[in-house]
C-alpha positions in Angstrom: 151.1 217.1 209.7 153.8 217.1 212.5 155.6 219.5 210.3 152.3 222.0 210.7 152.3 221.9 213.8 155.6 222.7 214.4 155.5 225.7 212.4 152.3 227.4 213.7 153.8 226.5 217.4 156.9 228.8 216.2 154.2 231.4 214.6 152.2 231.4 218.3 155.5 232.0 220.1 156.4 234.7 218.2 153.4 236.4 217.7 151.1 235.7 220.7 152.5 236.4 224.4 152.3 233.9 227.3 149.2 234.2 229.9 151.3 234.6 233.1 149.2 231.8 234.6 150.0 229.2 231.8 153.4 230.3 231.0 155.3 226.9 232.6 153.0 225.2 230.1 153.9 227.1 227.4 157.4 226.7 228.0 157.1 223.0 228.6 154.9 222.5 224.9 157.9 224.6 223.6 160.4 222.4 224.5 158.6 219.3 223.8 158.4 220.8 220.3 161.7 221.6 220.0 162.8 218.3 220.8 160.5 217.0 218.1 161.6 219.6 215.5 165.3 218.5 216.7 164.7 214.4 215.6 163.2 215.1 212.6 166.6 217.7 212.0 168.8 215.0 212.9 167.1 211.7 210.9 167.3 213.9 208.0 170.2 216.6 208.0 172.6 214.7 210.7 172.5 218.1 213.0 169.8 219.7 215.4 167.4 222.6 214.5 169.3 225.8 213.8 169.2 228.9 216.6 166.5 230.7 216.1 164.9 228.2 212.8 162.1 226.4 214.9 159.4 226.2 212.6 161.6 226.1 209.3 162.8 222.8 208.0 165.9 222.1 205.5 163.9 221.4 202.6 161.6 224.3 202.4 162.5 227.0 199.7 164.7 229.6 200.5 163.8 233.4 199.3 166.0 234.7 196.1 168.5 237.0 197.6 170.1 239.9 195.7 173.8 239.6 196.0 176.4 242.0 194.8 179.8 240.9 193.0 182.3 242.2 195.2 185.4 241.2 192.8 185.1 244.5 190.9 185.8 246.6 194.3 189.3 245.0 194.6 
C-alpha cells in the first residue's frame, strides 16, 4: 500500500500543477514522501532513491530495450 501511494504522489507531481495557495504543502507532502521512498531504498538496496525515480522501486520490471552490437563497427 505504501508503495501506491508513493507512486501516484510521483504521478500527481508530474502531471497535476501546484495551487499557488497550497504549494508549501505540496512541497512539504513531497518531501515527506521522498524521505519515505528513501527508507524503503535504503532497507532494501543499501542506497537512496535514484534522481529523478520517485515513484519507481528496484524490483519493478524494467521495459526490454533494443540494443545494437557495436563490436562489428570497430
Amino acid at each position: 500500500m505504501v508503495r501506491e501511494v508513493i507512486r501516484e504522489h510521483a504521478e500527481s507531481v508530474e502531471n497535476t500543477p501546484s495551487n499557488d495557495d497550497w504549494r508549501f504543502v505540496d512541497a512539504m507532502a513531497t518531501d515527506m514522501i521522498v524521505a519515505v521512498s528513501d527508507r524503503l531504498w535504503v532497507e532494501n538496496t543499501g542506497h537512496r532513491t535514484p534522481m529523478g525515480q520517485l515513484g519507481t522501486f528496484w524490483d519493478d520490471q524494467q521495459e526490454e530495450v533494443e540494443t545494437m552490437d557495436l563490436d562489428d563497427l570497430l
